[in-house]
C-alpha positions as CSV (number, residue, x, y, z in Angstrom):
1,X,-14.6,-11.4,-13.8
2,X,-15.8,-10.6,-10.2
3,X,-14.5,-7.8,-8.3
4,X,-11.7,-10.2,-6.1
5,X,-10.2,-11.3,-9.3
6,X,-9.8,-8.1,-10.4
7,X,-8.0,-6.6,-7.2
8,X,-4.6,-7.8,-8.2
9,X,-4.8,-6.5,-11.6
10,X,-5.9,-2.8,-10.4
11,X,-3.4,-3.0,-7.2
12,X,-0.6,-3.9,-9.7
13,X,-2.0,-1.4,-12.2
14,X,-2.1,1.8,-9.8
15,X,1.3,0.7,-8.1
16,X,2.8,0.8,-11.7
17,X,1.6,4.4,-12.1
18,X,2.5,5.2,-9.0
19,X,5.9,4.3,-9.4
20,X,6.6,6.2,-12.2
21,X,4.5,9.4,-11.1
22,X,7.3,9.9,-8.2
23,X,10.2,12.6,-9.1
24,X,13.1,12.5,-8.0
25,X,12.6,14.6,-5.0
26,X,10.0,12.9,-3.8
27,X,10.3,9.8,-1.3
28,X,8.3,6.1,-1.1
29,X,8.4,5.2,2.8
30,X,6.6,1.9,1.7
31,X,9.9,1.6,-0.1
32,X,11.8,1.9,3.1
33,X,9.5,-1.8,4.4
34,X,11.5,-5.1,3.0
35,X,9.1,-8.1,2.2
36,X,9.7,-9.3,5.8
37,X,9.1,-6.0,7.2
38,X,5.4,-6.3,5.8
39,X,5.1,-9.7,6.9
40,X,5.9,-8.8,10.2
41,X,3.4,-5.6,10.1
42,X,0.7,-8.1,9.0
43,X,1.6,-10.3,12.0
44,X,1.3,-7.3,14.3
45,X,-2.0,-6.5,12.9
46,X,-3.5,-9.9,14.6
47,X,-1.3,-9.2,18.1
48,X,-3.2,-9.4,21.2
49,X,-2.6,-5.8,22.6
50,X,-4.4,-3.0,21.0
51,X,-1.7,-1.1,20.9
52,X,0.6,-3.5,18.8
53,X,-2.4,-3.5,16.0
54,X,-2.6,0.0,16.2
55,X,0.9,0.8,15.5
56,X,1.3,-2.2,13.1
57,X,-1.7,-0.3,11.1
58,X,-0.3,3.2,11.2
59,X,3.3,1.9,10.1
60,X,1.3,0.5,7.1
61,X,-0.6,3.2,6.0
62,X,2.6,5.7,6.5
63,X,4.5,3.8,4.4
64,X,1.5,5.1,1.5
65,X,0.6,3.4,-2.0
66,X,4.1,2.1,-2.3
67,X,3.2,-1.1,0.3
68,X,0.3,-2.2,-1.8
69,X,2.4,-4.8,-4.3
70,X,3.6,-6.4,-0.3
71,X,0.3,-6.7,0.8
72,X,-1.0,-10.4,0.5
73,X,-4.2,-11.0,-0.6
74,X,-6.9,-10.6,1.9
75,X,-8.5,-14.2,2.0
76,X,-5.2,-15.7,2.2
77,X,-4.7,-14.2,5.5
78,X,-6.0,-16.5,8.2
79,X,-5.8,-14.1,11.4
80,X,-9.6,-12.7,11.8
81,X,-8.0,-9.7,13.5
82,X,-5.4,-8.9,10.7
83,X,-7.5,-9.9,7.9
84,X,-10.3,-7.3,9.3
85,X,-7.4,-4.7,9.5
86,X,-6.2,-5.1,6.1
87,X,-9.6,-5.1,4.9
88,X,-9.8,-1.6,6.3
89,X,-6.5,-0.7,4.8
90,X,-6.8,-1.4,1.4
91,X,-9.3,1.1,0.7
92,X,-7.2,3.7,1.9
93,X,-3.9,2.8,0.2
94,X,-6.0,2.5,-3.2
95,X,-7.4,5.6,-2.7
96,X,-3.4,7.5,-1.8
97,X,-2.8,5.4,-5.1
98,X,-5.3,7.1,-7.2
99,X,-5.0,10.7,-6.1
100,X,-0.8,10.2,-6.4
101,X,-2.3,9.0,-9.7
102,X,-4.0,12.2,-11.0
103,X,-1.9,14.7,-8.9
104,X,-0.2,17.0,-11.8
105,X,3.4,16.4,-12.3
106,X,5.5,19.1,-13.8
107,X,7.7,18.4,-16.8
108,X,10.5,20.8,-17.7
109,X,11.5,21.1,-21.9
110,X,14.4,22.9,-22.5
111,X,15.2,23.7,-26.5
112,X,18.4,23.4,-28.1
């Protein structure tokens, strides 16, 4: 199994984990984005001012690890421009994914 097979297993994988790693007092912004609201971002990404793509890109890697199971898959993206952003972005979310991943949680036991 090559490496773009794989993708959707590991982004599925680490999104799991990093779902569950979150207490309760912490927040997902990517939780905050609706389907549509990614869809959008992604659209943005292949705008034709600079400044639209740049903000489309921030909004995306703000909303953290939590965006990953939105993202489409790279090749299915036909815009050059978005498809080149997204490539950039993925690496980064993964990586927020892993170190939410191995960032030490703190679980409280009380006895009886």
């Amino acid at each position: 199994m090559n490496i773009t097979a794989r993708r959707p297993l590991f982004v599925s994988i680490v999104a799991c984990g990093v779902f569950l790693s979150f207490g309760a007092d912490q927040t997902l912004s990517g939780a905050d984005l609706s389907p549509e609201d990614v869809e959008t971002l992604i659209r943005q990404l292949g705008g034709e001012r600079v400044a639209e793509r740049r903000a489309a890109e921030q909004k995306l890697l703000d909303a953290g690890p939590a965006v990953l199971p939105l993202l489409p898959d790279v090749a299915n993206v036909v815009d050059p421009a978005a498809r080149d952003a997204l490539r950039r972005l993925l690496p980064e979310l993964e990586s927020q994914a892993a170190a939410a991943e191995i960032r030490p949680s703190r679980v409280t036991c009380s006895g009886v």
